[in-house]
C-alpha positions, 0 to 999 in steps of 0.5 A: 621717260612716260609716253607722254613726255616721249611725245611731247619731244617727238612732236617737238623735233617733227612736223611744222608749226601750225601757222606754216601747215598746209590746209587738208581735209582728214577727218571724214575722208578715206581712212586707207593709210595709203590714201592719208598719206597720199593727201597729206603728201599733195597738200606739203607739195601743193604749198611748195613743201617739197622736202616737208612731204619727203619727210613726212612720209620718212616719220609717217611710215616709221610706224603703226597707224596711229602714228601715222595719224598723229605725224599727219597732224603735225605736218597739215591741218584738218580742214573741210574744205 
């Protein structure tokens, strides 16, 4: 299995569908891991996705920081608002 096909799956069993992730500003924002995790985390309990932000933070800290971008942007979708 090549590390595409490993993400492909693993984008496939984590994270929400697009329509159901919340709106969250990433992109030109504090690129602190901690400060990521902390926007992502409001936005899921923000939209009442309690459990959503639990396991957010279970996948994204599973991981280096790259992972942790790219689990973020399986669980909310960047906006500049």
């Amino acid at each position: 299995m090549n590390e595409n096909t490993e993400n492909v799956e693993k984008a496939e069993t984590i994270g929400l569908s697009e329509e159901r992730r919340p709106s969250c500003r990433l992109v030109g924002e504090d690129g602190n891991a901690f400060a990521i995790m902390g926007r992502v985390r409001r936005a899921l309990i923000g939209a009442g996705m309690k459990q959503e932000a639990e396991d957010y933070i279970k996948h994204a800290t599973s991981g280096d920081y790259d992972n942790l971008i790219g689990v973020s942007m399986l669980y909310v979708n960047d906006s500049d608002d």
